[in-house]
Structures are given as C-alpha cells and as structure tokens.
VOKOLPA-798841 format. One record per atom (N, C-alpha, C): x, y, z; residue in one letter. Coordinates in steps of 0.001 Angstrom, whole numbers, padded with zeros to 6 digits, always signed. Example, Ala and Ser with C-alpha at 12.3 -4.5 7.8 and 13.67 -1.06 7.14 Angstrom:
! VOKOLPA-798841
+013190-005690+007800A +012300-004500+007800A +013200-003300+007800A +012850-002250+007080S +013670-001060+007140S +012900+000030+007870S 
! end
This chain:
! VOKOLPA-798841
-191286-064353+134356X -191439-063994+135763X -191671-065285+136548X -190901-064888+137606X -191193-066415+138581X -191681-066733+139987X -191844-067227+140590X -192641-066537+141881X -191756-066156+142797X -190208-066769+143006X -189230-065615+143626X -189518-064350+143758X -189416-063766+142246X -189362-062157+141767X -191245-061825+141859X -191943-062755+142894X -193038-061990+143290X -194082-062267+144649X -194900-061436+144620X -195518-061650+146035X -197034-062560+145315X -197802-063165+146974X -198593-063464+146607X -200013-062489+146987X -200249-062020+146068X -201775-061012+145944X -202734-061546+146516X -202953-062618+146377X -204635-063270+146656X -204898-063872+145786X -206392-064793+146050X -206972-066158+145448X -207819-065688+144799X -208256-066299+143764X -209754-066293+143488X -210917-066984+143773X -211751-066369+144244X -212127-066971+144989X -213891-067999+145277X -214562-067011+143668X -215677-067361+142766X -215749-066292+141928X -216879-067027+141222X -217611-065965+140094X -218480-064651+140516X -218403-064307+139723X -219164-062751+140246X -220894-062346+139654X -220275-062720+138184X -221507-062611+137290X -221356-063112+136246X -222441-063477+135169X -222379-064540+134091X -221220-064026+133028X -220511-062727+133361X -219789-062290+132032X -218579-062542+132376X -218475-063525+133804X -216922-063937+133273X -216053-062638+134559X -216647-062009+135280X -216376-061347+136356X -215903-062182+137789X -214614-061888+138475X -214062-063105+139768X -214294-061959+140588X -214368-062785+141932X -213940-062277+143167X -212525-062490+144166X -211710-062010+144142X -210684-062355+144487X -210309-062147+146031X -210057-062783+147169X -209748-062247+148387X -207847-062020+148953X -208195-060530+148841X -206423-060458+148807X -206186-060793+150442X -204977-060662+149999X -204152-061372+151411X -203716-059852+152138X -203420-059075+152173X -203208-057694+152581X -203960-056855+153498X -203860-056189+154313X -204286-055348+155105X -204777-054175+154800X -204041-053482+153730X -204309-052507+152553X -205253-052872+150938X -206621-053215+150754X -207013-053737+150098X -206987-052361+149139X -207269-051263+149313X -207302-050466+148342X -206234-049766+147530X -205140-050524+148055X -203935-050170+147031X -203812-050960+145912X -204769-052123+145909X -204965-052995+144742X -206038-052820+143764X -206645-051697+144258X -208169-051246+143430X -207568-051209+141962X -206974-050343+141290X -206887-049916+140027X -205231-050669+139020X -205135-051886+139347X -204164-052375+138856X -204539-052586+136876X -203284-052472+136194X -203948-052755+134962X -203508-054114+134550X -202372-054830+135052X -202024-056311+135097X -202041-056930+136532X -202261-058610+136363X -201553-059325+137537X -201220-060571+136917X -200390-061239+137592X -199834-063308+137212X -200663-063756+137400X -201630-064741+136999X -201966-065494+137910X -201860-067010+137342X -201557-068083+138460X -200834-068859+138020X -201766-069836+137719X -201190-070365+136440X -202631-071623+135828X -201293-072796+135536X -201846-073807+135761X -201263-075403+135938X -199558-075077+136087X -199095-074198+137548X -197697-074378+137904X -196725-073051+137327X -197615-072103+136218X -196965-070730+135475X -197344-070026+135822X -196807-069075+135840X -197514-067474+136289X -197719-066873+135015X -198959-066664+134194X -199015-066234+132928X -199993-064899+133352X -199584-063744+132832X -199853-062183+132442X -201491-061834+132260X -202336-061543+133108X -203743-061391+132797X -204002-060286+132772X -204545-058940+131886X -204363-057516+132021X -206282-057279+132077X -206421-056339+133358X -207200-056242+133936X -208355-054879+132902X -209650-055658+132874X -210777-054298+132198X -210750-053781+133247X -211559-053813+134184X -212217-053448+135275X -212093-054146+136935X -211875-053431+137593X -211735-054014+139154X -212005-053013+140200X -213113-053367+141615X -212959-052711+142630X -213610-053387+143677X -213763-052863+144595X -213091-053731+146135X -214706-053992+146099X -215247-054537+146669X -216146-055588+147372X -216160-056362+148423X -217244-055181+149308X -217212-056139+150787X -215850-055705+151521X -215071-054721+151080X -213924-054525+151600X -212896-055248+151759X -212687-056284+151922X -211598-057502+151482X -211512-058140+150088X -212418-058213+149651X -212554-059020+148351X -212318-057732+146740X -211712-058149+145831X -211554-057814+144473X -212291-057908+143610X -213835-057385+143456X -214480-057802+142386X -213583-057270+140818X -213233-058412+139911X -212038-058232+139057X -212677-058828+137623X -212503-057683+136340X -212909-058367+135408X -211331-058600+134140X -211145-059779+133899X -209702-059683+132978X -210685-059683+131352X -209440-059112+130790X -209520-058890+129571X -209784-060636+129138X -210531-060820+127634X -210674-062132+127103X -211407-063169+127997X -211408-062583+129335X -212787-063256+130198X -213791-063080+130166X -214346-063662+129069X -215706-063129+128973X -217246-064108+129136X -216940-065119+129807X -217992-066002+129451X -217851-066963+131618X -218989-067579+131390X -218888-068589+132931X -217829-069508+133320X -217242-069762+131817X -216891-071354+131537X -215053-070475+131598X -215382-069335+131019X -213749-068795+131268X -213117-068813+132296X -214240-067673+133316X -213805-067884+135015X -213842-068617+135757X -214754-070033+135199X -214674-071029+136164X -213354-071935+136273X -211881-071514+134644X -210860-071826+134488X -210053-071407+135796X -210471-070287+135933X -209631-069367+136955X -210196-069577+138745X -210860-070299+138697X -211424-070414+140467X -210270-070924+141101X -210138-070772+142058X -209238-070786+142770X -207822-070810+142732X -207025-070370+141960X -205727-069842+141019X -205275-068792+142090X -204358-068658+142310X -203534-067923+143143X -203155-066316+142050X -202977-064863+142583X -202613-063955+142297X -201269-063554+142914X -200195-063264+141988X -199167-062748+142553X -198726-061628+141404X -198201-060741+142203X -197496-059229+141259X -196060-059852+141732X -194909-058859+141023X -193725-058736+141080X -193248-057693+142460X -192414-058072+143164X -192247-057637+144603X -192155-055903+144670X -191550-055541+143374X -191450-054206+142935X -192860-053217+143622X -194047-053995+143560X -195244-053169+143387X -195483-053126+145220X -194620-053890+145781X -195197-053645+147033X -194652-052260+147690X -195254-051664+148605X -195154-050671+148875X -193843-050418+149564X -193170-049041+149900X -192152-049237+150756X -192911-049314+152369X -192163-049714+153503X -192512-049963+155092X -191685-049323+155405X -191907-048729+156694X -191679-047697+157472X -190235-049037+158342X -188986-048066+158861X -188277-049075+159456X -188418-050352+159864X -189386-050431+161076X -189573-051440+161564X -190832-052390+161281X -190975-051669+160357X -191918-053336+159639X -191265-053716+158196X -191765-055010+157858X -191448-055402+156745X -192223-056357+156689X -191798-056468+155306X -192847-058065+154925X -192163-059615+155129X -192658-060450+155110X -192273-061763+155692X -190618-062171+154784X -191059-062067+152698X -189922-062596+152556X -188885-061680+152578X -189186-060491+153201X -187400-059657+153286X -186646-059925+154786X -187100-061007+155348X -186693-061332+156521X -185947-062522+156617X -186225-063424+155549X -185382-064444+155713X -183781-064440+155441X -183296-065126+155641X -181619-064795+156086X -181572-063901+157106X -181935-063413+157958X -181566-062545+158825X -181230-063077+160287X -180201-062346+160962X -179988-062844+162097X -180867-062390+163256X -181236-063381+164127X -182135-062780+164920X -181272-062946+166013X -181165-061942+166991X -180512-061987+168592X -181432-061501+169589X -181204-062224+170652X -182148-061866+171600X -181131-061013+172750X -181960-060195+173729X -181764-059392+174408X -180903-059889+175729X -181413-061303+176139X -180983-062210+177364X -180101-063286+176895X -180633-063750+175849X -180174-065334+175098X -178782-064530+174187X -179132-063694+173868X -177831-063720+172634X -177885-063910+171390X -177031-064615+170305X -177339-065120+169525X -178653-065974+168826X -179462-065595+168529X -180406-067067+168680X -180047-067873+167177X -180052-067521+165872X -180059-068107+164788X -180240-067617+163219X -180658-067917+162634X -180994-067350+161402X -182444-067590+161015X -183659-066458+160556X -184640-066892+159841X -184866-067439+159085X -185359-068931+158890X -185157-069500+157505X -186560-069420+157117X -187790-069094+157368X -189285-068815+156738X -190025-068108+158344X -191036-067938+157402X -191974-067290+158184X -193314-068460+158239X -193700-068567+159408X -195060-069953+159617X -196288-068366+160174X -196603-068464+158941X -198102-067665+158976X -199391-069073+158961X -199416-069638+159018X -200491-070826+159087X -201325-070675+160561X -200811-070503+161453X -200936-070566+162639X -202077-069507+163080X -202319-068871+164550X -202899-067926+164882X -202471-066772+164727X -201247-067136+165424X -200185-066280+165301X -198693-066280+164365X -198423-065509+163797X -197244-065842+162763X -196134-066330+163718X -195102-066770+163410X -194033-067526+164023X -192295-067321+163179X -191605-066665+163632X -190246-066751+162982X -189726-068359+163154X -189825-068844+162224X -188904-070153+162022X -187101-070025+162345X -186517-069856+162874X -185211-070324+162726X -184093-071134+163419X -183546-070930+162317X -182039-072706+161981X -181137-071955+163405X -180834-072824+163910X -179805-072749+165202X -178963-074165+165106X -177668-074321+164218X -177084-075336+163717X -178001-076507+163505X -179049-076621+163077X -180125-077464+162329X -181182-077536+163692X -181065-077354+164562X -182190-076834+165251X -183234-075468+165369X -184684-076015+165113X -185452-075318+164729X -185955-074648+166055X -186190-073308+166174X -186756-072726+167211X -187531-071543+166693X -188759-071272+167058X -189722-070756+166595X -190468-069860+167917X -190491-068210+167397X -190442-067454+168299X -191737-066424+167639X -192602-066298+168103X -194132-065650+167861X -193534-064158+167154X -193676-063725+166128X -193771-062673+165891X -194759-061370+166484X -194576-061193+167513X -195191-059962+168568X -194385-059059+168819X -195304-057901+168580X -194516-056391+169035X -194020-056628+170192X -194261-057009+171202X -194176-057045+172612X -192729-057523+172295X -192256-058800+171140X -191070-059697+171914X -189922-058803+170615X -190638-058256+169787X -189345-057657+168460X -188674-056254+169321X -188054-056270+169572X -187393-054919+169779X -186692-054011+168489X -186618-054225+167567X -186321-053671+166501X -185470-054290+165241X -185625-053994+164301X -185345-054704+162960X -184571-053744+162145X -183293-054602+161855X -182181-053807+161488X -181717-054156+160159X -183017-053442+158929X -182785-054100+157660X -181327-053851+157504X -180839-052840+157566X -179524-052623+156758X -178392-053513+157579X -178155-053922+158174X -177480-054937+158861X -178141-056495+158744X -179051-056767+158213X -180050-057967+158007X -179817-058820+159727X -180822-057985+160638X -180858-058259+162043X -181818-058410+162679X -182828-058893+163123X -183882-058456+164061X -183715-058995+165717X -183902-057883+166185X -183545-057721+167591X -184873-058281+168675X -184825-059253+169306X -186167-059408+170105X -185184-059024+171641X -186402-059542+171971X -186908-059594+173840X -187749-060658+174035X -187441-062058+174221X -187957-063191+174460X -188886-063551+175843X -189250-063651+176118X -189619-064138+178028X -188560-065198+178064X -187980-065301+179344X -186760-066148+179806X -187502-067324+179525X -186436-067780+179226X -186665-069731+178871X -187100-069987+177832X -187878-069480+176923X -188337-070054+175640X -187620-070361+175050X -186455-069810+174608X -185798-070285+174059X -184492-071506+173804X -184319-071956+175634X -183777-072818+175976X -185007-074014+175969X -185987-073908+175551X -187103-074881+175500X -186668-075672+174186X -186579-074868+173597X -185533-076069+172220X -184635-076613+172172X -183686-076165+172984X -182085-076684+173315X -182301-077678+174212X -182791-078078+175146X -183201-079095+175783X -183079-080331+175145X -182378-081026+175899X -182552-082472+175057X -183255-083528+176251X 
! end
C-alpha cells in the first residue's frame, strides 16, 4: 500500500498511559466514524506498515485514544509519536454531490461564471485559514478560496467545478 491508494487519518500525537496507549488527533470533521477501526498504516521511517488495533475511542472529542496490538510498553509508543495515520481511500465515506474531498478534485476543470475558463486544479493549499484551489492556467498559478459563497457546483462526473468569483480576482494573476 502506498500513500496514493490512501488518505491521511491523523497524527499521533502523545502517550496516553504507561501500557503503550497513543492519542491520535484526526484530521476529519466526523471523528466518530473512526471509533471502532480494527487496522490502520501508519508510516514509520518513509513506509506505511499495517498496525491492527486492540482497543480505541474518541477522547476529548477530536482526539483517538488508540491502543495497537504488540504496543505494549512506554518505549514502544514513544516509537510511534508523531507518525502520521493513513487508511486506504476505500474507507472514506461516500459525499453527497456537491462535496468532496480535496484529492478527488485534482485534475478537474474549474470555470467561472464571468471569467470562463479558468484552469485546471493541480492541489489543494489547506495550510492557510482558508483552503485555496491551486490552479495551472498554462503555468500560471491562480488560487481561488474554496467558499460556498464562490463554488456554484461540482460536476464529479464531468470532472468540473463551477464557481462564481467576485469580478477581478481572477485577472489579478494575469496581470503582468
């Protein structure tokens, strides 16, 4: 398995208790669809290697209190601090039309309502406050806030997403 063929779950994020118990903070909005998993990847020096879960449940409401099998000691979980969690994309849930998750968006054409054409998604910039569609416009980058207000609708089966820009933003990149 490779991290293509998966999402990223969440970090770990400390220890829990002396037996080798983590706390993990998922990345998701839905924390309790991750309560009762019996595997996850999690990746140690660059691999995603198979950790199958004793025991796990939510804590604090964001966080994963998580116990893996063969973790049984301080010195085990302190292997695992801060190690990234990812499942296989399979496990994510289905979304209702007009949402989706970040990587089923890339390649897609985005057109705007006034502008037209605008480009292709080449990533998603979640770093920010606000998430940001990245995209290529013949190697020019233009980057447009992911807000309900500006998406007018998303056309998986055509790989499309439709905005409504405020005038000019988008000639703010074309500018030379």
């Amino acid at each position: 398995m490779n991290k293509q063929e998966c999402f990223f779950l969440g970090k770990i994020v400390k220890k829990y208790s002396f037996k080798g118990e983590l706390l993990v903070k998922l990345d998701t909005d839905e924390p309790e669809l991750y309560e009762n998993m019996d595997s996850v990847f999690v990746e140690v020096r660059n691999n995603l290697v198979p950790f199958f879960i004793e025991s796990s449940q939510l804590h604090k409401s964001e966080l994963l209190r998580i116990k893996f099998e063969d973790v049984d000691t301080e010195e085990d979980a302190d292997a695992l601090i801060k190690s990234n969690l990812y499942l296989p994309l399979a496990f994510l849930p289905k979304l209702d039309d007009d949402k989706f998750y970040f990587h089923e968006i890339i390649g897609f054409k985005v057109e705007d309502r006034n502008f037209g054409h605008v480009g292709i998604v080449k990533s998603v910039n979640d770093s920010t406050a606000q998430s940001l569609f990245e995209i290529d416009r013949d190697g020019i980058e233009i980057l447009i806030p992911m807000n309900d207000e500006f998406i007018s609708k998303v056309d998986k089966e055509n790989k499309t997403i439709f905005v409504n820009t405020p005038e000019g933003l988008i000639d703010l990149y074309l500018e030379n």
